[in-house]
PQR file with spaces between the fields and no chain letter, atoms N, CA, C, O and H, PARSE charges and radii, in Angstrom:
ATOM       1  N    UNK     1     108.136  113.879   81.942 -0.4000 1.5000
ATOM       2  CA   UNK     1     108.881  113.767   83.185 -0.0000 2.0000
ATOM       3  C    UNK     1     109.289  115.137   83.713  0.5500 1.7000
ATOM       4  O    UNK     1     109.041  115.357   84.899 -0.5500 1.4000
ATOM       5  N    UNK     2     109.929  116.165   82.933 -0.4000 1.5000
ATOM       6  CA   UNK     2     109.789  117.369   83.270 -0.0000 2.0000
ATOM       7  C    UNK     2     108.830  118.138   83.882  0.5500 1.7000
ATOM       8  O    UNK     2     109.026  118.914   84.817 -0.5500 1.4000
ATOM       9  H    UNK     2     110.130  115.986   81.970  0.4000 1.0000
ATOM      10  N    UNK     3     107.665  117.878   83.269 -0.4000 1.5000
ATOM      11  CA   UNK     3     106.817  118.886   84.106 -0.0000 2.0000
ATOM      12  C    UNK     3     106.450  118.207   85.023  0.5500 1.7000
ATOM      13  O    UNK     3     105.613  118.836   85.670 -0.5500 1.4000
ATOM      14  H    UNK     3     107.506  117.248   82.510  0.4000 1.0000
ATOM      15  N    UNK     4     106.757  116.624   85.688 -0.4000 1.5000
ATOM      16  CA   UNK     4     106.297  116.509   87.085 -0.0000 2.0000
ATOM      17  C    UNK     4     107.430  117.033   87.711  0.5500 1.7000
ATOM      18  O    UNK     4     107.251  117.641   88.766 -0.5500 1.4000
ATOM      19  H    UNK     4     107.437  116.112   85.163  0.4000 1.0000
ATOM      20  N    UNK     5     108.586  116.916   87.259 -0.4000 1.5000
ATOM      21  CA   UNK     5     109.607  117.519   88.577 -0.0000 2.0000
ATOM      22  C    UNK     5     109.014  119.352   88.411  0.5500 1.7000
ATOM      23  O    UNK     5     108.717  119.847   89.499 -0.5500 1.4000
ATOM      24  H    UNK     5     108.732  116.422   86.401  0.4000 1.0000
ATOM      25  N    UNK     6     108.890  120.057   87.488 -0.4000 1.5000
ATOM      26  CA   UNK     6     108.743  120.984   88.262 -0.0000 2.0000
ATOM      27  C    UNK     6     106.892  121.619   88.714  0.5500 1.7000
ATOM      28  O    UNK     6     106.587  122.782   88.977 -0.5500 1.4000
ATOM      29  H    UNK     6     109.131  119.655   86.604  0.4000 1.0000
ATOM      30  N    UNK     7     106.105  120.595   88.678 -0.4000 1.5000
ATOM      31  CA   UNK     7     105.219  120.661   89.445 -0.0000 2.0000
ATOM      32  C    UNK     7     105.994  119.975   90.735  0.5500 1.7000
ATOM      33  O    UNK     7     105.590  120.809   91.546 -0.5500 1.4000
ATOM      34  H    UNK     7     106.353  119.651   88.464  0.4000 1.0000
ATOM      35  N    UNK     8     106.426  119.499   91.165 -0.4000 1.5000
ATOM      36  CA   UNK     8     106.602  118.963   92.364 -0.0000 2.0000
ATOM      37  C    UNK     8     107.456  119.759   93.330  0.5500 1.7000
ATOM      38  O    UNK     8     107.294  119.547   94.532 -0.5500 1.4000
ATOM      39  H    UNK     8     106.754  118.821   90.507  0.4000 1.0000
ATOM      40  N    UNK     9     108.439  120.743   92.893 -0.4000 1.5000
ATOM      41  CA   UNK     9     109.488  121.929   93.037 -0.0000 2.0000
ATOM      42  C    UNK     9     108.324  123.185   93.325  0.5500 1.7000
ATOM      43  O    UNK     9     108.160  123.511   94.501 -0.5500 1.4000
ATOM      44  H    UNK     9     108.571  120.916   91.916  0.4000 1.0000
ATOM      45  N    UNK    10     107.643  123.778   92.421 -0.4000 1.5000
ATOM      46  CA   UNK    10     106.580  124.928   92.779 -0.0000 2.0000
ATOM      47  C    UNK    10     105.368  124.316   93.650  0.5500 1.7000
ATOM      48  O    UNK    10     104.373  125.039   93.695 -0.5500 1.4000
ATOM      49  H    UNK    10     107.776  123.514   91.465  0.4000 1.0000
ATOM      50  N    UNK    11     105.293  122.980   94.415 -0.4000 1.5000
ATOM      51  CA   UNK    11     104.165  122.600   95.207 -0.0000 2.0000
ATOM      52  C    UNK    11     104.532  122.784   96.623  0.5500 1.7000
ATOM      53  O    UNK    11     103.867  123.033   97.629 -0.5500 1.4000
ATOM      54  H    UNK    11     106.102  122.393   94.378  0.4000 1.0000
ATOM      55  N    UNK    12     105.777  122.590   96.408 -0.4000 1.5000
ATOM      56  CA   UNK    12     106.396  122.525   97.983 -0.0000 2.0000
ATOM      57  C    UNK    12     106.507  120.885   98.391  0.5500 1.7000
ATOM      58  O    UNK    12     106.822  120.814   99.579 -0.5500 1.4000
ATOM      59  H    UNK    12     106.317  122.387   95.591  0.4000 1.0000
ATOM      60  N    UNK    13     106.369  119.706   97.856 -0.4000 1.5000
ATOM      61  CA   UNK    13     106.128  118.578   97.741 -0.0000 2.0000
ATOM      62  C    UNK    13     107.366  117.787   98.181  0.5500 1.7000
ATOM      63  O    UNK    13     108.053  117.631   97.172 -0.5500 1.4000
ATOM      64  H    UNK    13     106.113  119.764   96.891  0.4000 1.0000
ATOM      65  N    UNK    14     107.898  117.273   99.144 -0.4000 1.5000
ATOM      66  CA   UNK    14     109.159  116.919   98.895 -0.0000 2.0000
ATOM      67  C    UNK    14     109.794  115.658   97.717  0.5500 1.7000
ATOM      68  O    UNK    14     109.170  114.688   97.287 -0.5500 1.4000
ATOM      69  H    UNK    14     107.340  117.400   99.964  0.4000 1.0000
ATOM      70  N    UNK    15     111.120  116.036   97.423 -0.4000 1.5000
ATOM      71  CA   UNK    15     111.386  115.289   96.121 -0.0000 2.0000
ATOM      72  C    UNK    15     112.728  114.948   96.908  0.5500 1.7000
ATOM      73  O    UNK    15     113.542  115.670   97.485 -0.5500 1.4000
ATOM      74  H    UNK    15     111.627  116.824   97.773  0.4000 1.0000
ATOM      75  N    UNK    16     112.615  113.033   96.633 -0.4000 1.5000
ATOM      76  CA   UNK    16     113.506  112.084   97.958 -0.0000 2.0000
ATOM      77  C    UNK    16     114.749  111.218   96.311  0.5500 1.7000
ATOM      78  O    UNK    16     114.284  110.551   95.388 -0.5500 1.4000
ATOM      79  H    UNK    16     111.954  112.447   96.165  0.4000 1.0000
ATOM      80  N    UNK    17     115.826  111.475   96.448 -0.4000 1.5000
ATOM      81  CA   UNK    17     116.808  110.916   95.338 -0.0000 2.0000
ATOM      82  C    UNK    17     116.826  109.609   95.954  0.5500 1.7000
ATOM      83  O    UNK    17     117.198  109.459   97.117 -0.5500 1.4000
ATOM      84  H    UNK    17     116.205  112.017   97.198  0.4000 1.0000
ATOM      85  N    UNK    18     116.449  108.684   95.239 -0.4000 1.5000
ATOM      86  CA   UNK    18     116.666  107.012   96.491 -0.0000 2.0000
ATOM      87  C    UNK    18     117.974  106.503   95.970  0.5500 1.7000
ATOM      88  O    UNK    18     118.165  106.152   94.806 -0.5500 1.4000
ATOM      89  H    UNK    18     116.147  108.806   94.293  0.4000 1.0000
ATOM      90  N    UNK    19     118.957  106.494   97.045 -0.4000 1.5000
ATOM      91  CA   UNK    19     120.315  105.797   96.931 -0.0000 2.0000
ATOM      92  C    UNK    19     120.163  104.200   95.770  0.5500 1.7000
ATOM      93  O    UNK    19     119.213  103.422   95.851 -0.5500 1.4000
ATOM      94  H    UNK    19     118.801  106.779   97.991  0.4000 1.0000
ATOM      95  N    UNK    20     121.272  104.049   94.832 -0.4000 1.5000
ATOM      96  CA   UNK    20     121.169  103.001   94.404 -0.0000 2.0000
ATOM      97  C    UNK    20     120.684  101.564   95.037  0.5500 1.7000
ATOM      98  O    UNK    20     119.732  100.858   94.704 -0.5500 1.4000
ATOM      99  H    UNK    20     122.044  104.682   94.766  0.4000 1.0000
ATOM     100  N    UNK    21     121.818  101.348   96.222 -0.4000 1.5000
ATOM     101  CA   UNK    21     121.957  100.284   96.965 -0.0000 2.0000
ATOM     102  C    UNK    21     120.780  100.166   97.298  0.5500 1.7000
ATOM     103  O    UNK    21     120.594   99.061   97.808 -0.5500 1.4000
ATOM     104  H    UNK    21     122.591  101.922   96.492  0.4000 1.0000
ATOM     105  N    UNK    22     119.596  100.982   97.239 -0.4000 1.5000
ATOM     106  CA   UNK    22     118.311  100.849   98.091 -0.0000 2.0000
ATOM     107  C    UNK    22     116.960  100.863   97.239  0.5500 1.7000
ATOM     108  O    UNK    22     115.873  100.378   97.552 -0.5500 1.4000
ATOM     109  H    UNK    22     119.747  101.880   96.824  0.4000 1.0000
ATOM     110  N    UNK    23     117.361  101.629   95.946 -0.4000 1.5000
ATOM     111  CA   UNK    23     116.512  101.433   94.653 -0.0000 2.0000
ATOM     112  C    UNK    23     116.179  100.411   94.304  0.5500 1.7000
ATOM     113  O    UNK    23     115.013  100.159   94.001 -0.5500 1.4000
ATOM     114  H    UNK    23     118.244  102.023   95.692  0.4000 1.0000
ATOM     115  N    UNK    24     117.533   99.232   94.247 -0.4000 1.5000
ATOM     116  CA   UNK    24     117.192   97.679   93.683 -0.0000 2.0000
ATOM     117  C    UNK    24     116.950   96.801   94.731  0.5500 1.7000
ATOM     118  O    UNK    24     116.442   95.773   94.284 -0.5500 1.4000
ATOM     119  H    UNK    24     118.481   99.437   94.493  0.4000 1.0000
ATOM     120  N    UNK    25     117.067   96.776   95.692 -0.4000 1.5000
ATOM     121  CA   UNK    25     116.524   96.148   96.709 -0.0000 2.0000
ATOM     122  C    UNK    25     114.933   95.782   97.231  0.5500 1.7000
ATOM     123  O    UNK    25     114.799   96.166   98.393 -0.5500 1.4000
ATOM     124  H    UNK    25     117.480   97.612   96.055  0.4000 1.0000
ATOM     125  N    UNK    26     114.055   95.331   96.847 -0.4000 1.5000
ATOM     126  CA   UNK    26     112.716   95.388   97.363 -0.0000 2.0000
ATOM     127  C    UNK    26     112.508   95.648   98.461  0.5500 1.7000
ATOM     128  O    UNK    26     111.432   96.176   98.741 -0.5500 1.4000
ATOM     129  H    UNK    26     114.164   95.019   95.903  0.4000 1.0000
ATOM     130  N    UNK    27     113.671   95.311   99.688 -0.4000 1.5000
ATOM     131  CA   UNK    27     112.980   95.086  100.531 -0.0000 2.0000
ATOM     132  C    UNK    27     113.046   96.162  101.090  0.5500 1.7000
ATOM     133  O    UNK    27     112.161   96.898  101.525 -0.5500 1.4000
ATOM     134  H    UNK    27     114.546   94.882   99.460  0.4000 1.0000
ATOM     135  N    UNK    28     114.887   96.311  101.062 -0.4000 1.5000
ATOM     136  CA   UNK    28     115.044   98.111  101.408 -0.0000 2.0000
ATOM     137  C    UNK    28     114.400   99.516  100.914  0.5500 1.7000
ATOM     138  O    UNK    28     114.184  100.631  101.389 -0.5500 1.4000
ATOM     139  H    UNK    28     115.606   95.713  100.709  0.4000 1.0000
ATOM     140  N    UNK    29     114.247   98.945   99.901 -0.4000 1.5000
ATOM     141  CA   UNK    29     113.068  100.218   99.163 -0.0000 2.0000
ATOM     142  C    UNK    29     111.588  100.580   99.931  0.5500 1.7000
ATOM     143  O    UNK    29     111.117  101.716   99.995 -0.5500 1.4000
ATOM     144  H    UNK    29     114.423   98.039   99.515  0.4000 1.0000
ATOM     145  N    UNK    30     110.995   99.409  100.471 -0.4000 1.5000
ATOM     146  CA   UNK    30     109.710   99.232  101.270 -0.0000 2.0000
ATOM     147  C    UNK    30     109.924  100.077  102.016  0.5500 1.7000
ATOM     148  O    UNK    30     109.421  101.187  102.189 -0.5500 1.4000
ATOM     149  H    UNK    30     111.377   98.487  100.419  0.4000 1.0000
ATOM     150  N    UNK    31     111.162   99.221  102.757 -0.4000 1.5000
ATOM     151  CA   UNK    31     111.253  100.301  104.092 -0.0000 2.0000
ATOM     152  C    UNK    31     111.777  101.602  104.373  0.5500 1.7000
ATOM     153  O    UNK    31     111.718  102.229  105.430 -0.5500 1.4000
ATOM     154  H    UNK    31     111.570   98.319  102.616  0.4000 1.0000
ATOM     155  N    UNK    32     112.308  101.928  103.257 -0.4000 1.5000
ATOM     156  CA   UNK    32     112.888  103.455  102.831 -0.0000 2.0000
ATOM     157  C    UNK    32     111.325  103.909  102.441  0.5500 1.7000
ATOM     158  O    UNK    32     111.043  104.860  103.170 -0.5500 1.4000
ATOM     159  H    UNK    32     112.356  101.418  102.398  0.4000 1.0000
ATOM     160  N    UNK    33     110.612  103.698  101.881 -0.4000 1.5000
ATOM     161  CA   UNK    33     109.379  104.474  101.529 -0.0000 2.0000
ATOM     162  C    UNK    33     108.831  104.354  102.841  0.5500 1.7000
ATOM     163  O    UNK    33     109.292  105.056  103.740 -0.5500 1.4000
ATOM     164  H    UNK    33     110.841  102.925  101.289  0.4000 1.0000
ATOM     165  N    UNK    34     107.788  103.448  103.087 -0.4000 1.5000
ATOM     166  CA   UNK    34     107.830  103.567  104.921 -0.0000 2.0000
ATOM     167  C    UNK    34     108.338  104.773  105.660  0.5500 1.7000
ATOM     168  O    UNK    34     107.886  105.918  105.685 -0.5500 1.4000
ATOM     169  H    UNK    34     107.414  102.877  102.356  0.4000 1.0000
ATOM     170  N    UNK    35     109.606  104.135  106.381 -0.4000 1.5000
ATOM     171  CA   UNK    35     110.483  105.604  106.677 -0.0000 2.0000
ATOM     172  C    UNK    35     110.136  107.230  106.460  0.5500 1.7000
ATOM     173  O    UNK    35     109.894  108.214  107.158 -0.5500 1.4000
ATOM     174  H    UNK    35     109.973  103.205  106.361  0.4000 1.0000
ATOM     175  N    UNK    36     110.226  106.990  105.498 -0.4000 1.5000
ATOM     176  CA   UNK    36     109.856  108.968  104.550 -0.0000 2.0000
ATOM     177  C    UNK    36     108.775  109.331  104.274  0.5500 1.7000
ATOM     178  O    UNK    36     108.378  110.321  103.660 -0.5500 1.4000
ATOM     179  H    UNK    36     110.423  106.190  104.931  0.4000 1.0000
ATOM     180  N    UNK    37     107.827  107.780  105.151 -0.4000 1.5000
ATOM     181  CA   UNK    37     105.690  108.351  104.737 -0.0000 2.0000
ATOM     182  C    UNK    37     106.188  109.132  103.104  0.5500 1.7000
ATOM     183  O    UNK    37     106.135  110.359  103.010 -0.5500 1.4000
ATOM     184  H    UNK    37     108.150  106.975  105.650  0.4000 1.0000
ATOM     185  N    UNK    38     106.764  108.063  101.618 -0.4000 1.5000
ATOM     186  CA   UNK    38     106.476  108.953  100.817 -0.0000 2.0000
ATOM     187  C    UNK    38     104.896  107.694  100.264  0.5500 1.7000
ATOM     188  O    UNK    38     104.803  106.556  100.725 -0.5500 1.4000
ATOM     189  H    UNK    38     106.807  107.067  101.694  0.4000 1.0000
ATOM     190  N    UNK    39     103.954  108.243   99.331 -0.4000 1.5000
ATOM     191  CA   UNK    39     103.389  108.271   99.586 -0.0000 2.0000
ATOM     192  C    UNK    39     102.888  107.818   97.588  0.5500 1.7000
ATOM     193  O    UNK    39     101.934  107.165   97.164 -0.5500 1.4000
ATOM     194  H    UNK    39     104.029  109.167   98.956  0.4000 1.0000
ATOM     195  N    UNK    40     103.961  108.478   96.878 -0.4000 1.5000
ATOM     196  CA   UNK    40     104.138  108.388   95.599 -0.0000 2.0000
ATOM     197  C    UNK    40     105.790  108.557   95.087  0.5500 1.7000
ATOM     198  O    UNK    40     106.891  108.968   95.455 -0.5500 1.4000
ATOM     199  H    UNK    40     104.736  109.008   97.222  0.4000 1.0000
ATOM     200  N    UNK    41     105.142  107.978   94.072 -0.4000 1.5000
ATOM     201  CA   UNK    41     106.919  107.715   93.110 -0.0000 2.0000
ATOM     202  C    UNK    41     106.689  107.228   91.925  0.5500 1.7000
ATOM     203  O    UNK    41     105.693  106.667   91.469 -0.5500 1.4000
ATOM     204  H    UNK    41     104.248  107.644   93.773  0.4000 1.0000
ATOM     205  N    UNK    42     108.282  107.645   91.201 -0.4000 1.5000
ATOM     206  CA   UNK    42     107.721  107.131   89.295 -0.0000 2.0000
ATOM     207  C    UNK    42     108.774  106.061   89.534  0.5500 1.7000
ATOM     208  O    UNK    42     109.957  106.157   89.861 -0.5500 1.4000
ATOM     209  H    UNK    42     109.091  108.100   91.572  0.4000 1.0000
ATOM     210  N    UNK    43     107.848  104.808   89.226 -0.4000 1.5000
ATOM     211  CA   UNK    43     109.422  103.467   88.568 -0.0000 2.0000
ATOM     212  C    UNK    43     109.010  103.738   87.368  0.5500 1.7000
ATOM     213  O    UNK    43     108.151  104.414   86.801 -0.5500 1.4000
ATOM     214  H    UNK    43     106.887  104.730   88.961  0.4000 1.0000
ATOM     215  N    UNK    44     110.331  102.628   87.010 -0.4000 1.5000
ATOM     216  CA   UNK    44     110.388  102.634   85.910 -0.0000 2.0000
ATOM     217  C    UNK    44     110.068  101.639   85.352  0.5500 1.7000
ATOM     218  O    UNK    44     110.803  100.783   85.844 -0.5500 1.4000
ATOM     219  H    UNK    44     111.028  102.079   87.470  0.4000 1.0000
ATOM     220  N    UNK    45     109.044  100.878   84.176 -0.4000 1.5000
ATOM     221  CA   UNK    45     108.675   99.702   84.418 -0.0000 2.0000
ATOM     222  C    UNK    45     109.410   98.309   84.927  0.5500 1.7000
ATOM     223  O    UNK    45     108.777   97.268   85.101 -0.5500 1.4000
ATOM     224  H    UNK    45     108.447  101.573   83.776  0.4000 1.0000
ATOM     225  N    UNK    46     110.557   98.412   85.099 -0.4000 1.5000
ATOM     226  CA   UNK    46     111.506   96.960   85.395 -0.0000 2.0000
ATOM     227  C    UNK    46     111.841   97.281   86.996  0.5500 1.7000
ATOM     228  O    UNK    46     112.279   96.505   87.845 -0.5500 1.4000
ATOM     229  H    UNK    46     111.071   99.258   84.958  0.4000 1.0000
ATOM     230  N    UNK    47     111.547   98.448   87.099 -0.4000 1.5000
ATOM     231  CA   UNK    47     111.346   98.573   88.650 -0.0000 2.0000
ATOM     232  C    UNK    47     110.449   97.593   89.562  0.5500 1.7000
ATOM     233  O    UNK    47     110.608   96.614   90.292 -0.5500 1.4000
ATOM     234  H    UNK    47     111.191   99.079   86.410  0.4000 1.0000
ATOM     235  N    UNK    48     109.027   98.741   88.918 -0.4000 1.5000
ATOM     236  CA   UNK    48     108.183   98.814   89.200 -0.0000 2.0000
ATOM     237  C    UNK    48     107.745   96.569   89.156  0.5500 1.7000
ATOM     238  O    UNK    48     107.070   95.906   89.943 -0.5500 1.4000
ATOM     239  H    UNK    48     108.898   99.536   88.325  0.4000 1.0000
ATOM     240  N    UNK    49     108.416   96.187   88.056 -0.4000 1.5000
ATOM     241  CA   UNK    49     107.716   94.594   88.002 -0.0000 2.0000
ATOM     242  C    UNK    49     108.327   94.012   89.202  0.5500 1.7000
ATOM     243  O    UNK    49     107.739   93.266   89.984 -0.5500 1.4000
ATOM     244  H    UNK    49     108.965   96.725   87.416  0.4000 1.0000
ATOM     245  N    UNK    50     109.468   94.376   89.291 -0.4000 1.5000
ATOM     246  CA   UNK    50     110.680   93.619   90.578 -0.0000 2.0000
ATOM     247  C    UNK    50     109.952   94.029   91.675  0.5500 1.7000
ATOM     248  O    UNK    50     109.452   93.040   92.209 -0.5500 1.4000
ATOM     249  H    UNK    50     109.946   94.983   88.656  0.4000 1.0000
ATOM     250  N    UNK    51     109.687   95.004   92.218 -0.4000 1.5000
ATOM     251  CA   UNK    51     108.641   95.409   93.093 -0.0000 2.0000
ATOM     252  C    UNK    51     107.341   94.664   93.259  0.5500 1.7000
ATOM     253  O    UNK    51     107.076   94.066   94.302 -0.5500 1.4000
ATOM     254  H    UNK    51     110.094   95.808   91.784  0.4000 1.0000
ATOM     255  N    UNK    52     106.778   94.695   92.535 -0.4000 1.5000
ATOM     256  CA   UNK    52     105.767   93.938   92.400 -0.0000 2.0000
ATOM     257  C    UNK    52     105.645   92.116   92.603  0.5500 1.7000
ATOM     258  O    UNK    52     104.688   91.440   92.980 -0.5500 1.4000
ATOM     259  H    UNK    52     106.993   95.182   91.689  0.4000 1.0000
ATOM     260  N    UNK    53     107.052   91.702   92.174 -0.4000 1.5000
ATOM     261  CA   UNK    53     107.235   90.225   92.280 -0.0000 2.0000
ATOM     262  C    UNK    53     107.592   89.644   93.495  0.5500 1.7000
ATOM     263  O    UNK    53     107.475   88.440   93.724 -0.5500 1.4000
ATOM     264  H    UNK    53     107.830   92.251   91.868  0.4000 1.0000
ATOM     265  N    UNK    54     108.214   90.830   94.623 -0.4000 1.5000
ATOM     266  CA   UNK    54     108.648   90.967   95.941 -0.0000 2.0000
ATOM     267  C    UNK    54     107.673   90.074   96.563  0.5500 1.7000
ATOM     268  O    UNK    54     106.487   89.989   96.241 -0.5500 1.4000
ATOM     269  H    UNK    54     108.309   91.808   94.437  0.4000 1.0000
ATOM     270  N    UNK    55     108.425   89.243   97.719 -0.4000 1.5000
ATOM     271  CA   UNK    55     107.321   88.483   98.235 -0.0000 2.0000
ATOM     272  C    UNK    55     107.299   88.763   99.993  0.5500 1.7000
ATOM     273  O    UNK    55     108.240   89.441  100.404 -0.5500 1.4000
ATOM     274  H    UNK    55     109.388   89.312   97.981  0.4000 1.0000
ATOM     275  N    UNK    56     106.538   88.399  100.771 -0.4000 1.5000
ATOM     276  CA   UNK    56     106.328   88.380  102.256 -0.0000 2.0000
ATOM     277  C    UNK    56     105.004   89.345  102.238  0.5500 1.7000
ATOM     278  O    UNK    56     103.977   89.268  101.565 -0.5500 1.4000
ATOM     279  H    UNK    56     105.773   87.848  100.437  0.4000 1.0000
ATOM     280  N    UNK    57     105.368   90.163  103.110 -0.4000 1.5000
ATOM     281  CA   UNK    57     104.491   91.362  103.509 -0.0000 2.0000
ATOM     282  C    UNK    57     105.140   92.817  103.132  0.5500 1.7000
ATOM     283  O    UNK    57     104.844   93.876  103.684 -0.5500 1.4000
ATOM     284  H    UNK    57     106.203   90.225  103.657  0.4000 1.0000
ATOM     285  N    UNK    58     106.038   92.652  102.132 -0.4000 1.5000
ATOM     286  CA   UNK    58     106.220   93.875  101.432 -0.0000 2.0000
ATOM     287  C    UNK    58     105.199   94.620  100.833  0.5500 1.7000
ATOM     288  O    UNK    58     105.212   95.850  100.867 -0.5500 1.4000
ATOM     289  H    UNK    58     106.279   91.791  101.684  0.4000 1.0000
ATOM     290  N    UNK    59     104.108   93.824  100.161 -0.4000 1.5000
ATOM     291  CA   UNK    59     103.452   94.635   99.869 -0.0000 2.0000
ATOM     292  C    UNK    59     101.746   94.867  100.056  0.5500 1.7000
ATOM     293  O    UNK    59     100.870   95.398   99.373 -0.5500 1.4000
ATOM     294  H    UNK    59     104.098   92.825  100.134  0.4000 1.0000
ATOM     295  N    UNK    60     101.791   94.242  101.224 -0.4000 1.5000
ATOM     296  CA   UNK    60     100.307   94.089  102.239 -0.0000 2.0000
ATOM     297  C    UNK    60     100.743   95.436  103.153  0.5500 1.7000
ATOM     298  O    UNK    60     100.079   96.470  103.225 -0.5500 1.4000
ATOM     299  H    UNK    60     102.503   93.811  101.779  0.4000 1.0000
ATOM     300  N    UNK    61     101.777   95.221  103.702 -0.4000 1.5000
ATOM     301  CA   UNK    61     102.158   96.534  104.926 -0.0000 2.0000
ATOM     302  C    UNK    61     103.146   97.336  104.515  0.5500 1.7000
ATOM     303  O    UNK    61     102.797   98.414  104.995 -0.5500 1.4000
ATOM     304  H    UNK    61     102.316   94.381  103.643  0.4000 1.0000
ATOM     305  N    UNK    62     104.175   97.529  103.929 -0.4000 1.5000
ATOM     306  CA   UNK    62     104.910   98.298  104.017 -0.0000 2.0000
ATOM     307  C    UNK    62     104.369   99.332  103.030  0.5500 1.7000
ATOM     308  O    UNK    62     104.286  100.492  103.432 -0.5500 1.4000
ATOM     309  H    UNK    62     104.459   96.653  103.540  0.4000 1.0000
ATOM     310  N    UNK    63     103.958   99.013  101.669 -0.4000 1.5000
ATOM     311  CA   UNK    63     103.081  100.151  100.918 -0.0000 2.0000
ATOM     312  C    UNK    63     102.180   99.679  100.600  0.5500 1.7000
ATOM     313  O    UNK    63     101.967   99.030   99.576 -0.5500 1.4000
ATOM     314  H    UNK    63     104.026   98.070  101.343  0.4000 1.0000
ATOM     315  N    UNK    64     101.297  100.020  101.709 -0.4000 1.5000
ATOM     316  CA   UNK    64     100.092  100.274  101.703 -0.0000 2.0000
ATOM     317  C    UNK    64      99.432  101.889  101.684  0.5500 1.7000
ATOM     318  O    UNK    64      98.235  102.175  101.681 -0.5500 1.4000
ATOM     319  H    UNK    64     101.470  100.547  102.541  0.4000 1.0000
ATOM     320  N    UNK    65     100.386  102.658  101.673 -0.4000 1.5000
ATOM     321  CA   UNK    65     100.207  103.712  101.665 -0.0000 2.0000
ATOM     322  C    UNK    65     100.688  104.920  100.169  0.5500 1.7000
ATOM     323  O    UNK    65     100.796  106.141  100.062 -0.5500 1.4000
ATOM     324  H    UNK    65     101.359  102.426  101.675  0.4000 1.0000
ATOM     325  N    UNK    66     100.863  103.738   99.233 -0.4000 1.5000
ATOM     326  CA   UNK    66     101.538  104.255   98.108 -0.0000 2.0000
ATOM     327  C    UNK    66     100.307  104.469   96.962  0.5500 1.7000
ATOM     328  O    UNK    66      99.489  103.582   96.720 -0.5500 1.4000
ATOM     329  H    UNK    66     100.775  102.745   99.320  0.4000 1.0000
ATOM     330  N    UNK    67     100.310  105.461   96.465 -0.4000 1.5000
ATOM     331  CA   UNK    67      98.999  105.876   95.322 -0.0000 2.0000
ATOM     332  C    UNK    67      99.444  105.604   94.143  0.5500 1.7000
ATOM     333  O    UNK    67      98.735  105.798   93.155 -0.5500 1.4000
ATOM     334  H    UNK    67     100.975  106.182   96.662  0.4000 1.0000
């Protein structure tokens, strides 16, 4: 985990702290990534499943742009 933050610090890459209230939220999280065109991010696996279990078009459109 260290050496991605400071590869990401010497890239010039921006590095986004996501507010709690908006971390656990699926939906707000979508649209906070959205928002900030980010593009990548590390969950954490219990994140990352809650995310994943999200339902509508969270995750047809809103990240569709996530690697």
């Amino acid at each position: 985990m260290k050496g991605v933050l400071i590869i990401v610090v010497f890239t010039g890459v921006p590095l986004y702290v996501i507010p709690d209230d908006i971390i656990y939220d699926p939906q707000l999280l979508a649209e906070y990534l959205q928002e900030h065109q980010i593009t990548r991010m590390l969950f954490t696996p219990s994140l990352l499943e809650a995310l994943l279990k999200a339902e509508g078009e969270l995750l047809t459109k809103k990240l569709k742009k996530m690697k």
